[in-house]
C-alpha positions as CSV (number, residue, x, y, z in Angstrom):
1,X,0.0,0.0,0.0
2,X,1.7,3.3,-0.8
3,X,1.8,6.0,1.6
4,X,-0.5,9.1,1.3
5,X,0.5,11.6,3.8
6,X,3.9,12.9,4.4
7,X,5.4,15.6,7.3
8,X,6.5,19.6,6.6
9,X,9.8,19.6,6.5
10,X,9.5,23.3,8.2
11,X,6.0,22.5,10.7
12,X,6.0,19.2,10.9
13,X,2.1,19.3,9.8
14,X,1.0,16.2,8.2
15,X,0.3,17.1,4.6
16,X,-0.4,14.9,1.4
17,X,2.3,13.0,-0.3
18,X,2.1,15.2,-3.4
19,X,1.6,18.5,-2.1
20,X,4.8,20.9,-2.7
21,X,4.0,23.2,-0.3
22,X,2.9,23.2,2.9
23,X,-1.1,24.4,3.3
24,X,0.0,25.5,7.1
25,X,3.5,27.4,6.7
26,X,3.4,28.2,3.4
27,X,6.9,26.4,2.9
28,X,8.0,24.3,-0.5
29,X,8.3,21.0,0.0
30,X,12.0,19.3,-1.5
31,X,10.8,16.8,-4.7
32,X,10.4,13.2,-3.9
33,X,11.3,11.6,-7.0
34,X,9.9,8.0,-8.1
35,X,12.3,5.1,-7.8
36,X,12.0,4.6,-11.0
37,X,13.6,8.4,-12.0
38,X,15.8,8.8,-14.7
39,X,19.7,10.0,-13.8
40,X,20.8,13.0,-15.1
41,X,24.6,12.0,-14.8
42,X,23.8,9.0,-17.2
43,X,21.8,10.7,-19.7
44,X,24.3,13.9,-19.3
45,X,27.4,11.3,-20.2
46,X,25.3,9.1,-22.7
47,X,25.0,12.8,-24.4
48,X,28.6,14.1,-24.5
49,X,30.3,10.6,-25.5
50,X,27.3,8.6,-27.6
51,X,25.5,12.0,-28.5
52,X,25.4,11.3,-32.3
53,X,24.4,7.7,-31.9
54,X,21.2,9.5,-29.6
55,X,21.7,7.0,-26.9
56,X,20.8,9.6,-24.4
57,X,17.6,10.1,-25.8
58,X,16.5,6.5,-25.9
59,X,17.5,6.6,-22.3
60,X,14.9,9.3,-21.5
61,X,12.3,7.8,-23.5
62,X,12.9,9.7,-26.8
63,X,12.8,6.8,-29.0
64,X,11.6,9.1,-32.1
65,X,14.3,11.2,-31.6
66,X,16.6,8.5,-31.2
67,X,15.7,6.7,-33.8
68,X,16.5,10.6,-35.8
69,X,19.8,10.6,-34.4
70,X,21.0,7.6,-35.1
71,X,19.5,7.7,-38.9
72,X,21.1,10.8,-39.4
73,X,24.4,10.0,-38.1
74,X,24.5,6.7,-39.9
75,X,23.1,8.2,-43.6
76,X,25.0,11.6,-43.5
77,X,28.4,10.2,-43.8
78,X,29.7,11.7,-41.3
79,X,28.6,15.4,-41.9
80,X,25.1,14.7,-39.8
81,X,27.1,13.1,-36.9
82,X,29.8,16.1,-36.3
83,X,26.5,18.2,-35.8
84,X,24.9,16.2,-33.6
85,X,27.8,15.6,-31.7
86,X,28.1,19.7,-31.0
87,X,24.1,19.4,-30.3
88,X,24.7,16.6,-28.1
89,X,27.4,18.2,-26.2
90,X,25.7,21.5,-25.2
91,X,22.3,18.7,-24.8
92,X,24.8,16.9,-22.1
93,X,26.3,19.6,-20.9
94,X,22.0,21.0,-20.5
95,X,21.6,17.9,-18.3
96,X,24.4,18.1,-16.3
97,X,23.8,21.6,-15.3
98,X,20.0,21.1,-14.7
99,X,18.7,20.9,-10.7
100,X,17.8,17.6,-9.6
101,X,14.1,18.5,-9.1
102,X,13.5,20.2,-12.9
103,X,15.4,17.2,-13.9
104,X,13.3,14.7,-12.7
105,X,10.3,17.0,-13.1
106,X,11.4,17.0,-17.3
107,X,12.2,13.1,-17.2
108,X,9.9,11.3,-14.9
């Protein structure tokens, strides 16, 4: 059975498990991410060393845009993958830099 009700981290009032902030103080509440959350490290490093390959986006459940990557790297000789490697640096580089709460907000 999963758990409805959580505590303010500032009251201590018991609140619902999805509420971000507080109904008594007024305070956000930090993100509780799902177990099954995506990392932004991985996806980050799948970006900057398999960007053109779009690995990164198959691991964040992109597969259309994967797929695109991959085609484009493969059928451009070469030209297409250079690009998308510059894309898929600043793209990893994006991740990296992201909070962990957007992050996981982005990529549930």
């Amino acid at each position: 059975m999963a758990k409805s009700t959580k505590y303010c981290t500032n009251c201590g009032e018991k609140i619902d498990i999805q509420a971000e902030i507080c109904p008594k103080c007024g305070v956000r509440q930090p993100f509780v991410g799902k177990a099954d959350k995506k990392s932004k490290i991985a996806a980050g490093l799948f970006a900057i060393f398999l960007g053109p390959l779009g690995i990164h986006k198959f691991y964040l459940g992109k597969t259309g845009q994967g797929i695109a990557y991959l085609l484009i790297s493969l059928l451009t000789l070469g030209v297409g993958a250079i690009i998308l490697a510059i894309i898929s640096l600043i793209e990893g580089i994006v991740y990296l830099s992201t909070s962990d709460e957007d992050f996981a907000a982005k990529y549930k």
